[in-house]
DSSP file (Angstrom, degrees, kcal/mol; ACC not computed):
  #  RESIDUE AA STRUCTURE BP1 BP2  ACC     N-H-->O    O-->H-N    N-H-->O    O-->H-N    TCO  KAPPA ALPHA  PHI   PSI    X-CA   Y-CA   Z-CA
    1    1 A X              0   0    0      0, 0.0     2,-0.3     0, 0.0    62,-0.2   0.000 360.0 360.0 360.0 151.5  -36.2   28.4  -20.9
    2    2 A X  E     -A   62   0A   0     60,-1.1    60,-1.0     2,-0.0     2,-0.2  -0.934 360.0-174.8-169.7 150.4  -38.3   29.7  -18.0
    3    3 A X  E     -A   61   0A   0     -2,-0.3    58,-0.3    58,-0.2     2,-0.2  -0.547  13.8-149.0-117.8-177.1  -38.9   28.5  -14.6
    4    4 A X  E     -A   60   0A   0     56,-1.3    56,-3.4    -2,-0.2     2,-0.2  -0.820  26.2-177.0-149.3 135.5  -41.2   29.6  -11.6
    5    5 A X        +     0   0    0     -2,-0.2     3,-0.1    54,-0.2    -2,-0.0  -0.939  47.0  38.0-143.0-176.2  -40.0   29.1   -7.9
    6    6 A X  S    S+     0   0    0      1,-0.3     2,-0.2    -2,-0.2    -1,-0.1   0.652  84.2 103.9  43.3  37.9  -40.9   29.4   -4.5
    7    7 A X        -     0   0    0     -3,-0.1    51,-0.5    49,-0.0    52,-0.3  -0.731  56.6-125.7-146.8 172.9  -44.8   28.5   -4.5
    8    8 A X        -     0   0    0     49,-0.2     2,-0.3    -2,-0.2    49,-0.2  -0.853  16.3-150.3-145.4 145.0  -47.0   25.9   -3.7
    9    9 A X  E     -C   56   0B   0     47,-2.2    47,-1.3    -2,-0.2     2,-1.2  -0.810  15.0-127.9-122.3 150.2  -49.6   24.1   -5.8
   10   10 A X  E     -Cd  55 113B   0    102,-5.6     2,-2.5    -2,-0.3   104,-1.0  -0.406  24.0-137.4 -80.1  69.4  -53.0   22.4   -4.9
   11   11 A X     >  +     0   0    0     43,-2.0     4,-0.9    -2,-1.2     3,-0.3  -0.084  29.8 169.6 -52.4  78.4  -53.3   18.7   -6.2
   12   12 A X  H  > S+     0   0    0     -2,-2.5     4,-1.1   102,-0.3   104,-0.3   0.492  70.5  50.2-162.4 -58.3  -56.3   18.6   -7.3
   13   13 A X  H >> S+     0   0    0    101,-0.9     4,-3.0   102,-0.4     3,-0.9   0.976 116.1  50.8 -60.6 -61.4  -55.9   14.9   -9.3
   14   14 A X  H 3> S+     0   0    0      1,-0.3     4,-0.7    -3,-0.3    -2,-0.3   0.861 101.1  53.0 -41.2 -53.4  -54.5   13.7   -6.1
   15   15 A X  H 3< S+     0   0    0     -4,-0.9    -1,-0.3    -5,-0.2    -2,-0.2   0.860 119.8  37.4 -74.3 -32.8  -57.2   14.9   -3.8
   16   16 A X  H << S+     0   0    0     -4,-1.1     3,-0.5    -3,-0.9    -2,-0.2   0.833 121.3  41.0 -77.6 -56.2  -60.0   12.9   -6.2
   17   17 A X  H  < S+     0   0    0     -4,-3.0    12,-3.6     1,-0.3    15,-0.3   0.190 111.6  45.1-112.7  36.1  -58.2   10.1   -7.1
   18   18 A X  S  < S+     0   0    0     -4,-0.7    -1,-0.3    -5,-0.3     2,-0.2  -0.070  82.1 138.5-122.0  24.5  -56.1    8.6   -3.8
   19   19 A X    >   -     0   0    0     -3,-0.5     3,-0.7     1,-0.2    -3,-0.1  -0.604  50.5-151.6 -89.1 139.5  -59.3    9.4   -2.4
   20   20 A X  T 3  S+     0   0    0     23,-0.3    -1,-0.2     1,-0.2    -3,-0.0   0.155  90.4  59.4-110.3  24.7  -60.0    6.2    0.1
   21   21 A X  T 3  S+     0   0    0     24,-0.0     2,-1.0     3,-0.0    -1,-0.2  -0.243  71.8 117.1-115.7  33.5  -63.3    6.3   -0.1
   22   22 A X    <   -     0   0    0     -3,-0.7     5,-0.1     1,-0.2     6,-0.1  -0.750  49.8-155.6 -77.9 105.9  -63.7    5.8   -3.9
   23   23 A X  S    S+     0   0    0     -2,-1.0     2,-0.7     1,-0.1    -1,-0.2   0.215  80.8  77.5 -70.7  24.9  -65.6    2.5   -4.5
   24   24 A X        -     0   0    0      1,-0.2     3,-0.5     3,-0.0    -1,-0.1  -0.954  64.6-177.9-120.5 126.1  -64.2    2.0   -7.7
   25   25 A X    >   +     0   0    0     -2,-0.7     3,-1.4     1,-0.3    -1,-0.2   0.950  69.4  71.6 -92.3 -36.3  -61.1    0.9   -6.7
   26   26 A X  T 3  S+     0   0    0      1,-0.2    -1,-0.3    -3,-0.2    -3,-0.1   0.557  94.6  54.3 -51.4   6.1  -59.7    0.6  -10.3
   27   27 A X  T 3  S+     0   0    0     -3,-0.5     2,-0.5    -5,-0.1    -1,-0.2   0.051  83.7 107.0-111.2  24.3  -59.5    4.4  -10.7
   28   28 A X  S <  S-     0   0    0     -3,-1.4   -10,-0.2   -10,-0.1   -11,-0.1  -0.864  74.8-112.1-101.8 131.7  -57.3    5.4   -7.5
   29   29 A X        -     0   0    0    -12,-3.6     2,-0.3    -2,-0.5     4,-0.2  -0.008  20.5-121.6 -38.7 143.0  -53.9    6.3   -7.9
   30   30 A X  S    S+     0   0    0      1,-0.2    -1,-0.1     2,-0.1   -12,-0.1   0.042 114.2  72.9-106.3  60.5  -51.4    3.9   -6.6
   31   31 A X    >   +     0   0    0     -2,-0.3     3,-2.1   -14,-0.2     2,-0.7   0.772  67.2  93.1-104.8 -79.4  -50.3    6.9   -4.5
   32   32 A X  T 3  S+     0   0    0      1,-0.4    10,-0.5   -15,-0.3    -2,-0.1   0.307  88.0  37.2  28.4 -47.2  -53.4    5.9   -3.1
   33   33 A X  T 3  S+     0   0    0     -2,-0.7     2,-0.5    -4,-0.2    -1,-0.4   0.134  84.9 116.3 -99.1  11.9  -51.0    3.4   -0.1
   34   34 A X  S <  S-     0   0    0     -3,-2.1     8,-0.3     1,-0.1     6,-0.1  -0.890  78.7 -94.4-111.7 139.9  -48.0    5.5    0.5
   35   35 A X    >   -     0   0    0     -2,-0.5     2,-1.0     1,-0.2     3,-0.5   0.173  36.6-125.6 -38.8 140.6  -47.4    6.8    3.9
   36   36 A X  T 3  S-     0   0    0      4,-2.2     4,-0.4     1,-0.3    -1,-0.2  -0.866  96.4  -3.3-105.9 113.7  -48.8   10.0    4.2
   37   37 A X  T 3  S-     0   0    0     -2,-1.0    -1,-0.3     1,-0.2    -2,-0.1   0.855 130.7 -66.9  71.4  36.4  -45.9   12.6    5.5
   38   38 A X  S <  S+     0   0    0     -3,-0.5    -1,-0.2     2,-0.1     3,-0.1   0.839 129.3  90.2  55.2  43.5  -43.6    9.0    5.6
   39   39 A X  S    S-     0   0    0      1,-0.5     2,-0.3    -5,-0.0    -2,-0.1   0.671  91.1 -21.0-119.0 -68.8  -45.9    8.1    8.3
   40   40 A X        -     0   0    0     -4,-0.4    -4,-2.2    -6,-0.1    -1,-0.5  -0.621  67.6-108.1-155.2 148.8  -49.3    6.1    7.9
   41   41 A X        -     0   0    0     -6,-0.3     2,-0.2    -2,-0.3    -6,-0.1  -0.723  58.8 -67.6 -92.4 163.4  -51.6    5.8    4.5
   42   42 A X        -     0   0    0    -10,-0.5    -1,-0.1    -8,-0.3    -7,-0.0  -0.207  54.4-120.8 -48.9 115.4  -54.5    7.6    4.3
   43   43 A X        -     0   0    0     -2,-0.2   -23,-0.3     1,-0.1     3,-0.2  -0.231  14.0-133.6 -50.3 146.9  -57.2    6.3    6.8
   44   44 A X  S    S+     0   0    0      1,-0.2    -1,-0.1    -3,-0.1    -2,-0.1   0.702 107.3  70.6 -76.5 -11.1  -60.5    5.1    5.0
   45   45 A X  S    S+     0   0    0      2,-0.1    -1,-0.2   -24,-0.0    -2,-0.1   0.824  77.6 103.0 -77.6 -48.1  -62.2    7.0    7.5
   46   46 A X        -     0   0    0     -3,-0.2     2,-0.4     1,-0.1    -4,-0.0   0.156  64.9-138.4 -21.1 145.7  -60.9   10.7    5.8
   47   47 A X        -     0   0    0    -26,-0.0     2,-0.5   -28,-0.0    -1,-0.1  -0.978  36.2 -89.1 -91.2 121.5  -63.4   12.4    3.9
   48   48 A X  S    S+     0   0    0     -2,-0.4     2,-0.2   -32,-0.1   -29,-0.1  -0.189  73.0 153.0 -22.9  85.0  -62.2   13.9    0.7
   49   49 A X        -     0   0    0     -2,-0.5     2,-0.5   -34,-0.1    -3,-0.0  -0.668  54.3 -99.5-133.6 175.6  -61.2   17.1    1.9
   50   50 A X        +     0   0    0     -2,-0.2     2,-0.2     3,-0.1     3,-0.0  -0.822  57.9 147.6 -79.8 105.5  -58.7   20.0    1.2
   51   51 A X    >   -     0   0    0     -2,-0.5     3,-0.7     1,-0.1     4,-0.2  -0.893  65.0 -95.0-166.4-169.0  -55.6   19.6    3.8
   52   52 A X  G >  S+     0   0    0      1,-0.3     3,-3.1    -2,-0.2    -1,-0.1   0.795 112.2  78.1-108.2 -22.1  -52.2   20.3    3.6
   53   53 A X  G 3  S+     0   0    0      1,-0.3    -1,-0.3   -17,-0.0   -16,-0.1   0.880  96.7  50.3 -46.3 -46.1  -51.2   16.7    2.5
   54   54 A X  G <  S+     0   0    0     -3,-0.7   -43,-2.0   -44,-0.1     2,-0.7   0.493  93.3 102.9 -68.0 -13.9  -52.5   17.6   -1.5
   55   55 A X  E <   +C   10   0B   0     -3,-3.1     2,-0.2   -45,-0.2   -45,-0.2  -0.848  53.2 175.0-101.3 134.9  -50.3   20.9   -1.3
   56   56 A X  E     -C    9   0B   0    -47,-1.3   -47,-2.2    -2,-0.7     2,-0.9  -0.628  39.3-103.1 -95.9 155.0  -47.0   20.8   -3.1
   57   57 A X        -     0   0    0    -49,-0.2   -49,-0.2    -2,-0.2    45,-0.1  -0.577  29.5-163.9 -98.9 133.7  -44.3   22.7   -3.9
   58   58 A X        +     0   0    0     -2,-0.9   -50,-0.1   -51,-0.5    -1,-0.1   0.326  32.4 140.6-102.3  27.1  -44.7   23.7   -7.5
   59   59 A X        +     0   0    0    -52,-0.3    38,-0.2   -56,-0.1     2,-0.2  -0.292  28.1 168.4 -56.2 148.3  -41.0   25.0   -8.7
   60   60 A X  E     -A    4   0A   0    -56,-3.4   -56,-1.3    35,-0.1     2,-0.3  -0.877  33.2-142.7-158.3-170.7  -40.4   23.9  -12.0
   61   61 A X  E     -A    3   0A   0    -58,-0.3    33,-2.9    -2,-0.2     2,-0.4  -0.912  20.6-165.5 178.7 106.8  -37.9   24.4  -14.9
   62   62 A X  E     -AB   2  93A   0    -60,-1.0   -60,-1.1    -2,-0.3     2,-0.6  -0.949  15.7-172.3-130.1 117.8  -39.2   24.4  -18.3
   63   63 A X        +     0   0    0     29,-1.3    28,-0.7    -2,-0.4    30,-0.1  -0.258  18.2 169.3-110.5  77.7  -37.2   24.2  -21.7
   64   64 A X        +     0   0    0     -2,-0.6    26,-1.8    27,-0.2     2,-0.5   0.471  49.6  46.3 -33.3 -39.2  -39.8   24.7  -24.2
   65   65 A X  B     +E   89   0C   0     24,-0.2    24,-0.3    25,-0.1    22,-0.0  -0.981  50.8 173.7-117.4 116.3  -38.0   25.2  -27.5
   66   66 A X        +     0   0    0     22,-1.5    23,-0.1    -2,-0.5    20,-0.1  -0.106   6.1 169.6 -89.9  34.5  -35.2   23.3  -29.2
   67   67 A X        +     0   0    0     21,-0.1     2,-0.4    20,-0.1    20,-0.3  -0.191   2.9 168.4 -73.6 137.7  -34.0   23.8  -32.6
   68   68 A X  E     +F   86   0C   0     18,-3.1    18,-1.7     2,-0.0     2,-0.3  -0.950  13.4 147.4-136.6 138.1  -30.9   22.5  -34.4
   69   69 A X  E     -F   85   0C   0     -2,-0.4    16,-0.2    16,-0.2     2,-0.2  -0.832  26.9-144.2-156.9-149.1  -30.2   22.7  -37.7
   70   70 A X  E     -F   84   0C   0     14,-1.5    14,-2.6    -2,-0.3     2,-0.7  -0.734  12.9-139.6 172.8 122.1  -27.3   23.0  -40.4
   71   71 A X        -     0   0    0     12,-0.3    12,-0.2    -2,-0.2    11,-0.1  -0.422   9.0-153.6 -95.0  71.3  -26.9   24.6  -43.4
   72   72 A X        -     0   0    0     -2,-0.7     2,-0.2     9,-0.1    10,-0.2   0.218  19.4-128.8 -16.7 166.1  -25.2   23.2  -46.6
   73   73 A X        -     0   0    0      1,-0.2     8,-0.1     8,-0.2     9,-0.0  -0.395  59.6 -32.6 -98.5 175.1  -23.7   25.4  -49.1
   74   74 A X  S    S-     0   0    0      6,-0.3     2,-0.3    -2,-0.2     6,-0.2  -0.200  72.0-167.5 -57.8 119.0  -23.8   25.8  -53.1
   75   75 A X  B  >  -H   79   0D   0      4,-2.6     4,-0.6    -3,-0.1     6,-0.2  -0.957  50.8 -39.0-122.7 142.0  -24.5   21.6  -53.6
   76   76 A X  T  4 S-     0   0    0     -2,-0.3     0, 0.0     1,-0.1     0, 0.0   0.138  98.8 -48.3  43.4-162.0  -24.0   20.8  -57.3
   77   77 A X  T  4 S+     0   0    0      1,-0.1    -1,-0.1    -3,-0.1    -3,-0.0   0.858 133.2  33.7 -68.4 -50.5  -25.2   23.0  -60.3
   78   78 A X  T  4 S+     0   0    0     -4,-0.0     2,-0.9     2,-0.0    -2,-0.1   0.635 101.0  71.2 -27.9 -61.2  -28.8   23.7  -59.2
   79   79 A X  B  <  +H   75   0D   0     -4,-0.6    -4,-2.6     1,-0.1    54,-0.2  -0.644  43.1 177.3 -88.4 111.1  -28.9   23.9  -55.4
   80   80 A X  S    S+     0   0    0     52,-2.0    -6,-0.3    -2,-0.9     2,-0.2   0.453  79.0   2.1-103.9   7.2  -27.1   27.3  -53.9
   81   81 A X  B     -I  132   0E   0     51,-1.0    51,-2.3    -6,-0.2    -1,-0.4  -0.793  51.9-173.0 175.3 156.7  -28.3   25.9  -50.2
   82   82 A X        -     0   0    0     49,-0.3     2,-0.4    -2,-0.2    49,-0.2  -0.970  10.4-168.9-151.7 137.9  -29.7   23.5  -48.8
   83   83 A X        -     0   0    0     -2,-0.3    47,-2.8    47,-0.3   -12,-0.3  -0.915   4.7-161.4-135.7 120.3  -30.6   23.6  -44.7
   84   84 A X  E     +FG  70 129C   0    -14,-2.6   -14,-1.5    -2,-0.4     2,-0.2  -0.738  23.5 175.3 -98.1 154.6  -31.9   20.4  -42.5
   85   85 A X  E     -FG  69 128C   0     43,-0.6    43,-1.9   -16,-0.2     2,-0.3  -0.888  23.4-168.0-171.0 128.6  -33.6   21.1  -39.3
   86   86 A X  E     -FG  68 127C   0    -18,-1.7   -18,-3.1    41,-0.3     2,-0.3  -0.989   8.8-170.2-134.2 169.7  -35.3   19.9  -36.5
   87   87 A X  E     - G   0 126C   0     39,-1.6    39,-1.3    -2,-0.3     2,-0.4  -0.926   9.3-155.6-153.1 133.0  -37.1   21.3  -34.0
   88   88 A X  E     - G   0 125C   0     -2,-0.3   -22,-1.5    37,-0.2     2,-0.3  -0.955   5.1-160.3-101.6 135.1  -38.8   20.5  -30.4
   89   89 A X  E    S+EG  65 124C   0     35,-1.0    35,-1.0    -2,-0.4   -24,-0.2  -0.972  85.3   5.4-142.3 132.8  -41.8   22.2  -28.5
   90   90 A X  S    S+     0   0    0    -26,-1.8    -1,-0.2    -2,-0.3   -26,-0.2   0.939  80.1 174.3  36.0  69.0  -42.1   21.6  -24.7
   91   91 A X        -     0   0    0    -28,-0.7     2,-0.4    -3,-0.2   -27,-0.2   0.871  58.4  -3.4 -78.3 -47.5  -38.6   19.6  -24.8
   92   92 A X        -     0   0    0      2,-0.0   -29,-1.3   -27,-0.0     2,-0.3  -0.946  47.3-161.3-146.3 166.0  -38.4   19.1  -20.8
   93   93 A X  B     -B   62   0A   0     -2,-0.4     2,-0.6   -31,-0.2   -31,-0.2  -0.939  13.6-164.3-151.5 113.0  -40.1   20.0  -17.5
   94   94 A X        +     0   0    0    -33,-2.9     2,-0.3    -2,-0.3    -2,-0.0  -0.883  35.6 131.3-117.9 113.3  -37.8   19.6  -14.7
   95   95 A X        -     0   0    0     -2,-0.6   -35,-0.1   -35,-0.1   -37,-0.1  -0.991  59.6-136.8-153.1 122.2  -40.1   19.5  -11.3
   96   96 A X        +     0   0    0     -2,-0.3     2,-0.4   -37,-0.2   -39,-0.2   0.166  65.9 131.1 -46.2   9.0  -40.7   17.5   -8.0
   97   97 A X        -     0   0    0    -38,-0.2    -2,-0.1     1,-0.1     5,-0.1  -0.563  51.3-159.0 -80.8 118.1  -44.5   17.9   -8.7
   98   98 A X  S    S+     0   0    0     -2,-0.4     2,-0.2     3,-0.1    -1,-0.1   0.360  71.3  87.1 -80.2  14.6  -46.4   14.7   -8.5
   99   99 A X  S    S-     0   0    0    -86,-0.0     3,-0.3     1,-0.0    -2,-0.1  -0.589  98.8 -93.7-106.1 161.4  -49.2   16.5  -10.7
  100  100 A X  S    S-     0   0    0      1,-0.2     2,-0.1    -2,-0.2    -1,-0.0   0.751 106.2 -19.1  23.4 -95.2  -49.4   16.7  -14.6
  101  101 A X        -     0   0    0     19,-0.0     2,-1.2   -41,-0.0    -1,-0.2  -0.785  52.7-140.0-161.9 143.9  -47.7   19.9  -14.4
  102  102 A X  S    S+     0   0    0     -3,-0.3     2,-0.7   -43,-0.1    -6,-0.0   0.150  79.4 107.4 -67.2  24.9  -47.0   22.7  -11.5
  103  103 A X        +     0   0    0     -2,-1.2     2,-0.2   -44,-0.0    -1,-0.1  -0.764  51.1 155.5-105.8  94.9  -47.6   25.2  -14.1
  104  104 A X        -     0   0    0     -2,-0.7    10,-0.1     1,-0.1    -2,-0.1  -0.494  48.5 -91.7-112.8 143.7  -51.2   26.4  -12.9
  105  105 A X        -     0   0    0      8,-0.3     7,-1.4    -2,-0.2     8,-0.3  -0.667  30.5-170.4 -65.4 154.4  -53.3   29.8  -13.4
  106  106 A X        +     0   0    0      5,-0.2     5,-0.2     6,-0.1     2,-0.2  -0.195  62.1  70.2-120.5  16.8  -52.5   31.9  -10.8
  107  107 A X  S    S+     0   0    0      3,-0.2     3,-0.3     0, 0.0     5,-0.1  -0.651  80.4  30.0-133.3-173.7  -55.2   34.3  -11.7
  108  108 A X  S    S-     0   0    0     -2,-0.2     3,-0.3     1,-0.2     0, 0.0  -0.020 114.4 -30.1  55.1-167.5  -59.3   34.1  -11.4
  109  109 A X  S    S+     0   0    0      1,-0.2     2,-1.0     2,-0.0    -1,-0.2   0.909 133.6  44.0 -67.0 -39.1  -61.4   32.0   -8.7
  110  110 A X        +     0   0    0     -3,-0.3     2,-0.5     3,-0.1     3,-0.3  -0.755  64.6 180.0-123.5 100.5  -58.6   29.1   -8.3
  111  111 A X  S    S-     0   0    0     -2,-1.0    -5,-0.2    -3,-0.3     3,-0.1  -0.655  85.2  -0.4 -86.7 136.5  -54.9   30.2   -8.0
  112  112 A X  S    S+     0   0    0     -7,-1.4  -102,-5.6    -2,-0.5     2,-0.3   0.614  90.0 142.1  69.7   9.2  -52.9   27.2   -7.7
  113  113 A X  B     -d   10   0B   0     -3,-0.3     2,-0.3    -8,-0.3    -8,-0.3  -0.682  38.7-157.6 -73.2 120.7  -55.9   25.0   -7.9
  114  114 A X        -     0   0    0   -104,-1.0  -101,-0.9    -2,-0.3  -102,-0.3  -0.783  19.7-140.2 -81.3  81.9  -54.4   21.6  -10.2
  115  115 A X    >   -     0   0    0     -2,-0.3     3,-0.7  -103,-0.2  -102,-0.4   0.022  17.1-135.2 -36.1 151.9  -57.6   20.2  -11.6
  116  116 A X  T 3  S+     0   0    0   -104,-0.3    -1,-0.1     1,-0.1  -103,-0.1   0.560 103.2  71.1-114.0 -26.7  -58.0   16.4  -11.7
  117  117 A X  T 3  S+     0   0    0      2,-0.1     2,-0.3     0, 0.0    -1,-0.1   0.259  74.2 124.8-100.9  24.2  -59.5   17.4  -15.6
  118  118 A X    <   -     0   0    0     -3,-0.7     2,-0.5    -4,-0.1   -18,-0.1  -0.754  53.3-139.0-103.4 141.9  -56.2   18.4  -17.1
  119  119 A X        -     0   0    0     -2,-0.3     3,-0.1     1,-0.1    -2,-0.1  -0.580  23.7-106.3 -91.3 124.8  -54.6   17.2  -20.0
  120  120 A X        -     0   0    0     -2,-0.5    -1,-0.1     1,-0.1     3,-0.1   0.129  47.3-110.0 -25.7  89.1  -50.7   16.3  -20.6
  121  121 A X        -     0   0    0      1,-0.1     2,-0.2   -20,-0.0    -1,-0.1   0.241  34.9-106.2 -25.4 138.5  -49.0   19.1  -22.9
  122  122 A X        -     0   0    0     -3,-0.1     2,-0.3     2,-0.0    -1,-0.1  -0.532  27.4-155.9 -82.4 141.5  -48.3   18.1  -25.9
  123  123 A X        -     0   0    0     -2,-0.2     2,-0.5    -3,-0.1   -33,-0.2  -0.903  22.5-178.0 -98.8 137.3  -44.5   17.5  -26.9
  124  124 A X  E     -G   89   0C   0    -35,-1.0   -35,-1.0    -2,-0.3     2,-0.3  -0.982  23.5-151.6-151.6 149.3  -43.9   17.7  -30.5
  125  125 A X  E     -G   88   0C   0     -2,-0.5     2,-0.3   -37,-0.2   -37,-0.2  -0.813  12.6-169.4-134.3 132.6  -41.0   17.3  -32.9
  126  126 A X  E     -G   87   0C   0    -39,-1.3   -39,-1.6    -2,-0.3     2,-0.6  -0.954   8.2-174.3-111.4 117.0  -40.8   19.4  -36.4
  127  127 A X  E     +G   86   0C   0     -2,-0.3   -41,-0.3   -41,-0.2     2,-0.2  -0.830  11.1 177.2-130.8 136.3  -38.3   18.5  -38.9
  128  128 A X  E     -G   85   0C   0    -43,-1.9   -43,-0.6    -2,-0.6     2,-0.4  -0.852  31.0-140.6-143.6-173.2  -37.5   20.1  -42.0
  129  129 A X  E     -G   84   0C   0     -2,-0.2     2,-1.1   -45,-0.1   -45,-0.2  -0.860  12.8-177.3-113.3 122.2  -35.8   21.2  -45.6
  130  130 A X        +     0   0    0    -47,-2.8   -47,-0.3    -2,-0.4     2,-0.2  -0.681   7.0 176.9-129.9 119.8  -35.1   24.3  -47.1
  131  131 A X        -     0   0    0     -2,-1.1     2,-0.3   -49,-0.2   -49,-0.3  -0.623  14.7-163.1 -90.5 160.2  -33.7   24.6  -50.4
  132  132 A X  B      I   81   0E   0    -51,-2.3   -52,-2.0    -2,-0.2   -51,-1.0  -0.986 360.0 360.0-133.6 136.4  -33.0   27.6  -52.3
  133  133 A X              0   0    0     -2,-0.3    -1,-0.0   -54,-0.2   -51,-0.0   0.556 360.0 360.0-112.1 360.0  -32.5   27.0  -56.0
């Protein structure tokens, strides 16, 4: 498990696509209408800009690894163990971050910058056998 708290992330996706002067109205978020600071939606008037509306707080909570397994004993004449297992990789992400995910570089030209051109980590489930004869 590992977390990060107390920082603040740029949305980046957000800032591109609520944007309310996008003529292609199929690619806007449907963010895109909700009150901005439980006030108002974004005016069409706005220029795409950098303002405090796109920054977020980026605490998160991550439990990356899961593995479970069980091992049999001497089965039959043959088998002196037998073990079933499965296994998880990037099992949960527990976050108020309307982005992707609030796990951003912090190093180089943009720290805390969330790019509109990132892709969902992948989750993925292993399972397997190990016999010993």
């Amino acid at each position: 498990m590992r977390g990060a708290f107390g920082f603040q992330v740029i949305n980046g996706a957000r800032l591109n696509y609520e944007n309310t002067k996008n003529s292609r109205f199929e690619n806007r978020l449907k963010t895109v209408f909700d009150p901005v600071f439980g006030k108002v939606p974004l005016s069409k008037e706005v220029e795409p800009e950098f303002n405090s509306y796109y920054i977020e707080d980026g605490d998160y909570w991550k439990i990356d690894n899961i593995t479970l397994g069980y091992t049999f004993g001497k089965i039959g004449k043959y088998i002196q163990s037998l073990r079933l297992y499965g296994s998880v990789l990037n099992a949960f992400t527990f976050t108020h971050y309307k982005g992707i995910d609030p796990e951003v570089s912090t190093d180089g030209l943009t720290p805390g910058y969330d790019t509109r051109d990132r892709y969902p980590q992948v989750r993925s489930f292993t399972f397997g056998v190990n016999v010993s004869f």
